[in-house]
N, C-alpha and C positions, 0 to 999 in steps of 0.2 A: 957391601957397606950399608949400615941400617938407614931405614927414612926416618931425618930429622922432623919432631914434630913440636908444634909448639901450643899449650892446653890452655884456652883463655875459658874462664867462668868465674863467678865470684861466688860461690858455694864451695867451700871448701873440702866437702864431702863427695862432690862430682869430680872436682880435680883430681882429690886422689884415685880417687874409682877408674875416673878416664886416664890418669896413668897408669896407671895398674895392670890395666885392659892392654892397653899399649904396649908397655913394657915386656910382656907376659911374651910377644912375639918378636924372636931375634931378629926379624927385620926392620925392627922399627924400634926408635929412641926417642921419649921423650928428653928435649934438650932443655926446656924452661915452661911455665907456668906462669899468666897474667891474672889479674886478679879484676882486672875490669880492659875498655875496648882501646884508651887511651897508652895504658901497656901494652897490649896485644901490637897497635904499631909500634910502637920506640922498641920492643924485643924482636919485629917483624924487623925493623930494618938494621937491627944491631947484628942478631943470629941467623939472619938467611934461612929459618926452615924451609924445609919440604915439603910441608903440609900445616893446619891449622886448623884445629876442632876449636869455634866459637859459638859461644852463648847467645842468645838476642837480649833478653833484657840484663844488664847489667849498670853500675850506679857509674859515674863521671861521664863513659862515654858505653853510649849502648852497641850491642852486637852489630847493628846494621853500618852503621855512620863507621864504626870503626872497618867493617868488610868496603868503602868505599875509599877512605883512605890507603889501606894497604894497596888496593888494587890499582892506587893513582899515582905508589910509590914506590912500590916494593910486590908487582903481580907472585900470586900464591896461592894455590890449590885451598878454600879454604871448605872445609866441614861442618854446615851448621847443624847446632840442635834446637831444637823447638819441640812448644807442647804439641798437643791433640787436639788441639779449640779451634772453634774457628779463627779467632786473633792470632793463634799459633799460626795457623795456615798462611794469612795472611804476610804477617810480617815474615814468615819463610821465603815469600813470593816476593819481597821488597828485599830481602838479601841476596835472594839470586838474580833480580834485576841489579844489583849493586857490583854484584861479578864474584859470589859464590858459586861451585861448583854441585854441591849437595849437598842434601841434609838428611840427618835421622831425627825424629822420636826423643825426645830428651829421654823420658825413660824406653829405650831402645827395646827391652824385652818384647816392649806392645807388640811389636812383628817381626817376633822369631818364637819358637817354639819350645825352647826353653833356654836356662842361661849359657849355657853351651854356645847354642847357636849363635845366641844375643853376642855372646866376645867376639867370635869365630865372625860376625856379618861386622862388627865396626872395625876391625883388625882388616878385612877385603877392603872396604871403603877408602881406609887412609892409604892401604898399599896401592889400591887402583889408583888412586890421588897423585900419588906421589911417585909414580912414575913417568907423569906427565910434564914434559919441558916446558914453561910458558915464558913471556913473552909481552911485553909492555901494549895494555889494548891501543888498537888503532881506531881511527876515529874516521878514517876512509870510507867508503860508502861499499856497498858489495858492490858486486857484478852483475848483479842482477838488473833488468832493464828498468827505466821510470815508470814510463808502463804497467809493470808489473810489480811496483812496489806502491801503491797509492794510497791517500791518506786513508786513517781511519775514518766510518760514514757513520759509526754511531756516537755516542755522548763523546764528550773533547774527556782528554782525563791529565792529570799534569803529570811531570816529568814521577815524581815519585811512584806512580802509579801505573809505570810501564816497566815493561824491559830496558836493560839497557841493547844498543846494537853492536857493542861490542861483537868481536871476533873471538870467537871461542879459541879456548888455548891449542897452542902447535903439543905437535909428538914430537918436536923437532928434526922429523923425519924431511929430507926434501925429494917430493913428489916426481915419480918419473914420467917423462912423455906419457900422455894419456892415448891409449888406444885405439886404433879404428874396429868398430864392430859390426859386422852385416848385420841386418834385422833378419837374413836367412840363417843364421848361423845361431839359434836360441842357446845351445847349448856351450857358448863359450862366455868364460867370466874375464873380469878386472883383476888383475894380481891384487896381494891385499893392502898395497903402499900405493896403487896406482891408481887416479881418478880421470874417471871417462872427462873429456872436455863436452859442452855443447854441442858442438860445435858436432860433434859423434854420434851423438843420439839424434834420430829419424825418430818422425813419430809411425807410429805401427798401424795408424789407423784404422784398430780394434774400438769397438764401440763398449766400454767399460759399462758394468752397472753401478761401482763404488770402487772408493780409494780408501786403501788400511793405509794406517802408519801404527808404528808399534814402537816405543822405546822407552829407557829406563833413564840411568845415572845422565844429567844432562839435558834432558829431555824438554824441561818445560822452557828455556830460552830457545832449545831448535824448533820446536814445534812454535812458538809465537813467530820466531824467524821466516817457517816457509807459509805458515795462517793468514799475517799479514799483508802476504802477497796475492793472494787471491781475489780474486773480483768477484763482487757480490752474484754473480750472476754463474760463477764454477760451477759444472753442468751435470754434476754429480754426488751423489749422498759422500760423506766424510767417516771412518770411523778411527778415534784416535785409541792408542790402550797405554797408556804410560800410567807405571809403578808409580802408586803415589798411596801411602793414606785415605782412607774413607775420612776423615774430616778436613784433609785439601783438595779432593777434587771438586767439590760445589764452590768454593773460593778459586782456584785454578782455572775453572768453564766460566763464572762471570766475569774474570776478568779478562779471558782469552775474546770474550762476548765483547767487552767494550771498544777490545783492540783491532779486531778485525771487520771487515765489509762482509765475511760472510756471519751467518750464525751459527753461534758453538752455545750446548748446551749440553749439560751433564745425562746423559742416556737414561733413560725411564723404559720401566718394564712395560713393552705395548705399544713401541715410539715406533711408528709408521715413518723409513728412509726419506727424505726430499732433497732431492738436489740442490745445493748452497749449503747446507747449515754440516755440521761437525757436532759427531755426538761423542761425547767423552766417556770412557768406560769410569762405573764408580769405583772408588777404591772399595776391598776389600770384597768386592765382589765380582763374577765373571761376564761377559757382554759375549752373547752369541747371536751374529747375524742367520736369521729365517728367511726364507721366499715367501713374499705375500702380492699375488699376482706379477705383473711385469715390475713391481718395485721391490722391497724386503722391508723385514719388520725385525724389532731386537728385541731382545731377548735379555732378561738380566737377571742372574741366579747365584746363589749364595755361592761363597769361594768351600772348599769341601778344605778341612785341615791338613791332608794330603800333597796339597798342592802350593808350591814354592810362592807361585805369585799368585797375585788376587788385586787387580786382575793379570791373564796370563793372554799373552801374544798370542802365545800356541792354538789354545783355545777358540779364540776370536776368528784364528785366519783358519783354522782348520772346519768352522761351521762357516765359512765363507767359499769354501773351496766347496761343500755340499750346494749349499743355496745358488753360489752364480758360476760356479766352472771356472771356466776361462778367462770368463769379464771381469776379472780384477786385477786392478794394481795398486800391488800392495810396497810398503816402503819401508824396510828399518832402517830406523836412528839409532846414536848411541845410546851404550846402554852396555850394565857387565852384565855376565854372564851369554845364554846360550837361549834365551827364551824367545819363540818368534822360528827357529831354525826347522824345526818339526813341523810347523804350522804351514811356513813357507815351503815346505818340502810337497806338501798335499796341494798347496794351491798348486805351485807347479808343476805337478802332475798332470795336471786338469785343464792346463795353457796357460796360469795367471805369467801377468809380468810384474817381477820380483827386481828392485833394486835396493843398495843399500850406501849408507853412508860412508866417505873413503876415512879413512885410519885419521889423516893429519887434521881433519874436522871436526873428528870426535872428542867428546872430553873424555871416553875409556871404550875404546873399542872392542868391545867384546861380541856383543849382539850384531854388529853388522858384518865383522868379522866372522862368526858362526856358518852366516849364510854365502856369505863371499867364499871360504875355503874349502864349502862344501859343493862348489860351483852353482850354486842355486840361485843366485843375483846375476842379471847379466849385464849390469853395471856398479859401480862404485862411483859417487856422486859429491864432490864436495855441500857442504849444507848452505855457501852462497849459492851455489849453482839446482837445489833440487825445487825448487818452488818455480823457476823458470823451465826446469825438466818437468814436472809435472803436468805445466801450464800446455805446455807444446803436446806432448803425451795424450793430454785427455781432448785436445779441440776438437772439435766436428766439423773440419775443414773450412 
């Protein structure tokens, strides 16, 4: 049965384009068409889609405001587009705080490689969308301990200007008993529905030199999720790689920068590691960690047209698995596709500890799933639960 979708934008010329696009693949239907955000709900709670490619700027009610009521009324996978600006970036960032799922490029060609592609990547997009079951946000607090969730230390910022904490949407999968795993036993994984409890994870008492995270579709609300819980004093360099644009990842790192206690700043060619801050790989280009004496220095080099992502997971963890061996742990989030799996393969080789995000967390499980079925994670971690795994993880007794 095709995924219902429903195409809000008030250009008339992108409507048709974006069904078109849509239509063009039998698994998906366009069902209706709004022409600004106040339609977009009254057809959200009329026709129940499946998905929802919206606009940000549009006339009565704008992209944003309208992704906060569907999401208040009627939760839904929603799709945005945005420019390449930095105001683009921004307001991107205030829709997935809102409880959007992703977003492309309004002109989507900008990262693909020809028009081919450009169909064939928003055509994945709504289908990965829309396979997802959700589920009205809760307003519960995680699992995570007080502790470990404490205020933001830098500038106060108001509510528009954050994430929300929402619970990312269910697979509607229900999770089965979570595993017991010896720390002698490296070489056993997480089924890919099944997520380790706490309560299961030992710390290993390895003396890390840095922490990866690597993830894509979903990315920028997990990644603020387990950032914020950090303490300014986290004992170890950060390096993050999430799929984004070269003009939101400077808008992405200062705003990651306001919300967390430690510091995040977007990766410069030459950036000497230091333990607390988080360096963010830039879009459109690659970040490979170097040794430079007992700490590491990064690396940041043009993405080559060959290569899918830019920046790429693979990439990042596989010049980490040279520079520190063993002393890493590394982490995927979700994220579609496979990128990261290769990467994680070499660090593990070399002793890194490799875990990943469990299915029912994810907003498209792909990436974490890569690594999990290729037994390469030797845990699967819901995303309330990895910032508290983390924390335990890296201590120094």
């Amino acid at each position: 049965m095709a995924i219902k979708v429903l195409v809000v934008d008030d250009s008339s010329f992108f409507r048709r384009r974006v069904s078109e696009i849509v239509n063009k693949d039998p698994d998906l239907e366009v069902v209706a068409v709004a022409v600004n955000g106040k339609e977009a709900v009254e057809m959200a709670a009329k026709l129940k889609p499946q998905v929802i490619t919206m606009d940000i700027e549009m006339p009565v009610m704008d992209g944003i405001t309208a992704v906060r009521e569907i999401m208040a009324t009627n939760p839904t996978p929603i799709l945005m587009f945005s420019s390449l600006t930095h105001d683009g970036a921004k307001a991107t960032l205030d829709a997935l705080e809102a409880g959007a799922l992703d977003f492309l490029p309004k002109r989507f060609e900008d990262i693909a490689t020809n028009k081919d592609d450009a169909i064939l990547l928003l055509q994945q997009r709504i289908k990965a969308l829309g396979r997802r079951r959700v589920y009205r946000p809760s307003s519960a607090s995680s699992s995570l301990s007080t502790s470990s969730s404490p205020e933001p230390r830098k500038t106060s910022v108001s509510a528009s200007d954050t994430y929300s904490s929402r619970r990312p949407f269910s697979s509607g999968l229900t999770p089965t008993p979570a595993a017991t795993h010896s720390s002698a036993s490296p070489d056993r994984h997480t089924p890919n529905n099944t997520s380790s409890s706490i309560s299961s994870i030992r710390a290993s008492g390895k003396q890390y030199k840095v922490l990866l995270i690597g993830t894509s579709t979903g990315g920028p609300v997990a990644l603020q999720k387990v950032l914020t819980a950090f303490p300014a004093n986290y004992p170890h360099p950060i390096v993050l790689i999430q799929h984004m644009p070269a003009a939101f990842t400077p808008a992405f790192a200062a705003r990651l920068n306001t919300l967390c206690k430690i510091d995040v700043k977007e990766a410069e060619n030459g950036d000497v590691m230091r333990p607390g801050c988080a360096y963010l790989a830039p879009g459109g280009m690659q970040l490979m960690v170097e040794r430079n004496g007992i700490t590491g220095r990064l690396k940041v080099v043009p993405g080559t047209p060959e290569m899918n992502y830019k920046p790429s997971v693979d990439i990042t963890f596989a010049s980490a698995s040279k520079a520190f061996g063993g002393d890493v742990l590394a982490v995927v989030l979700t994220g579609m596709g496979a990128d990261g799996r290769e990467g994680a393969r070499m660090l593990k080789s070399v002793g890194a500890t490799i875990w990943a995000q469990d299915e029912a967390s994810c907003v498209v499980y792909g990436m974490p799933q890569a690594v999990a079925s290729a037994g390469i994670s030797t845990h699967s971690i819901s995303l309330d639960n990895i910032a508290e795994a983390i924390l335990k993880e890296s201590s120094r007794g």
